[in-house]
C-alpha positions in Angstrom: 50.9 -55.9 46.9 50.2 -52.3 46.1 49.0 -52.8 42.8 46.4 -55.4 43.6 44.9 -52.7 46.4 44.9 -50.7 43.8 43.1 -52.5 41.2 40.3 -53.0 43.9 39.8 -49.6 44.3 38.3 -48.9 41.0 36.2 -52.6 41.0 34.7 -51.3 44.4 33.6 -47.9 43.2 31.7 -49.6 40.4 29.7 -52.1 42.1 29.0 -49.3 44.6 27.6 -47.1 41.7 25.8 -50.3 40.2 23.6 -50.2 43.5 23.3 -47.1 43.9 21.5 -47.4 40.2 19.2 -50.2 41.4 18.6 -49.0 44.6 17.2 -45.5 42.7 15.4 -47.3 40.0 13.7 -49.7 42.0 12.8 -47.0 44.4 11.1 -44.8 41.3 9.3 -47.8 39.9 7.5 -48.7 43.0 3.6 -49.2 42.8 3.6 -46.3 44.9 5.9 -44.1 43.2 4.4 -45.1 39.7 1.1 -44.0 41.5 2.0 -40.8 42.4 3.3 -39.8 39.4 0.7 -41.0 37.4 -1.8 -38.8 39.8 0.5 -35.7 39.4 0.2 -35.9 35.4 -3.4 -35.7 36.3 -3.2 -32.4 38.8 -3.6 -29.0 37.5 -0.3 -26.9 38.0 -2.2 -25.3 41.1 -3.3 -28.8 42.3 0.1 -30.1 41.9 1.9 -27.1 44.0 -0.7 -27.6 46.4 -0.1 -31.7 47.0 3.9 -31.2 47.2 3.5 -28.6 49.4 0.3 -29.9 51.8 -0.1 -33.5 50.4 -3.6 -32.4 49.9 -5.3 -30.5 46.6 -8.8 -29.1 46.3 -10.8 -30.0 43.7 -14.2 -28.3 42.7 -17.4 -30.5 42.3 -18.8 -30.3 38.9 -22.8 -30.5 39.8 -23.1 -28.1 43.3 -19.6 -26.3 42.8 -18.6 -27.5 46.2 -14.6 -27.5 47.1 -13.0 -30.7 48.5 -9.8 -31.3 49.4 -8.4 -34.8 48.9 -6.0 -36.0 51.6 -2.9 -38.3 50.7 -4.8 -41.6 51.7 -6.8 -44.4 50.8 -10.0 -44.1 52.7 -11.7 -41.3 54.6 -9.5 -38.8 53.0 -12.2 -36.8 51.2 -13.4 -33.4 53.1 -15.7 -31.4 51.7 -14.6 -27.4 52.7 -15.6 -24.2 53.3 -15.0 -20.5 51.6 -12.5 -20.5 54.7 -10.7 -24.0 54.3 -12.6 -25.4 57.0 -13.6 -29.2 56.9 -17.5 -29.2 57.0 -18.4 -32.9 56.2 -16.1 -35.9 55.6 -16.9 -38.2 52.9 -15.3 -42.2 52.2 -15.4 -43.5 48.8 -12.8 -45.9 47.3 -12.6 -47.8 44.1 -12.4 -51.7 44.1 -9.5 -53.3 44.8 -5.8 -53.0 46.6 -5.0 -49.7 45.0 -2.1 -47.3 46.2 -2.7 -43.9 47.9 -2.0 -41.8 44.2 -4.4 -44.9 42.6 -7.5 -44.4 44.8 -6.8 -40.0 44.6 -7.1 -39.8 41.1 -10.1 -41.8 41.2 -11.7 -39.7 43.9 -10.4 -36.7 42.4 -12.1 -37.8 38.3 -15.5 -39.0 40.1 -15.6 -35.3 41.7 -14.7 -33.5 38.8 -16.8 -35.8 36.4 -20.1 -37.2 38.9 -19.7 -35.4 41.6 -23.8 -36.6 42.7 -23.1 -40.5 41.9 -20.0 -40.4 44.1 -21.1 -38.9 47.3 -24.5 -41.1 46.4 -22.2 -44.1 47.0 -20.1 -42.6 49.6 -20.1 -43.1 53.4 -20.5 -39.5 55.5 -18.7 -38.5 58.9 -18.3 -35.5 60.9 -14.9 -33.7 59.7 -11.5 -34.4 61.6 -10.9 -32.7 65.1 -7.6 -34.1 64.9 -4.7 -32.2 63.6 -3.7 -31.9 59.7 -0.4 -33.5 60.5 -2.7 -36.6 60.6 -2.6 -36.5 57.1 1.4 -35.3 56.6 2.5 -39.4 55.8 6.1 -38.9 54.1 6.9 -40.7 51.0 
C-alpha cells in the first residue's frame, strides 16, 4: 500500500509542473501579451522605463516638436503635454480594426513620430482629463 502512494507522488508533481508550463506559456502568448512586447521592442530605452514604470511614454512630434504622452489604452489615450507634464489637449485616433492596447500604441506612437500633421488631421480633440492618472494605471 505504501509503495503505490508512493509512486503517485512523483506522477502528481509532473502533471502539476506540466500545467504550470501551459498555464505560463499560454499566458505569454496572449494577443495582449504578444502586443505588448511587440510595442516595447519598439520603445526607446527611456520610453520603455517610462511605460513599466507609468504605463504611459512620451513621444516627441516630428513636424511642431510637441510632447505627447500615450496612455495604456485603445482610445482617447493620446495627451498632448506641457514643458511641465501637464495635459493641455487630448486627442483620439485609432487604427482600423479590433486591435489590443500595445497594437493601437505603437500605431499612435509611429504616426506621431512619422506624420505627426496627418494624424491629429484625422483625429478627434477633447479637453484633457480632470480625472486622476490612476484612470489610466489598468494592470496587466
Amino acid at each position: 500500500m505504501i509503495a503505490a502512494v508512493w509512486l503517485r507522488a512523483p506522477a502528481r508533481a509532473r502533471l502539476h509542473a506540466l500545467r504550470e508550463l501551459y498555464r505560463r506559456f499560454f499566458g505569454e502568448n496572449t494577443p495582449d501579451a504578444r502586443g505588448r512586447r511587440l510595442l516595447a521592442e519598439w520603445l526607446s530605452p527611456a520610453q520603455r522605463a517610462q511605460f513599466e514604470q507609468h504605463r504611459f511614454f512620451d513621444v516627441v512630434g516630428c513636424d511642431t516638436g510637441r510632447t505627447y504622452r500615450i496612455h495604456y489604452g485603445t482610445a482617447a489615450n493620446v495627451h498632448e503635454i506641457d514643458g511641465d507634464g501637464r495635459a493641455t489637449m487630448g486627442w483620439c485616433f485609432v487604427p482600423s480594426g479590433f486591435l489590443v492596447p500595445g497594437d493601437v500604441m505603437l500605431a499612435q506612437k509611429i504616426a506621431l513620430e512619422t506624420d505627426e500633421k496627418g494624424a491629429l488631421a484625422l483625429a478627434n480633440r477633447f479637453p484633457p482629463a480632470t480625472h486622476s492618472e490612476h484612470f489610466y494605471r489598468r494592470p496587466f
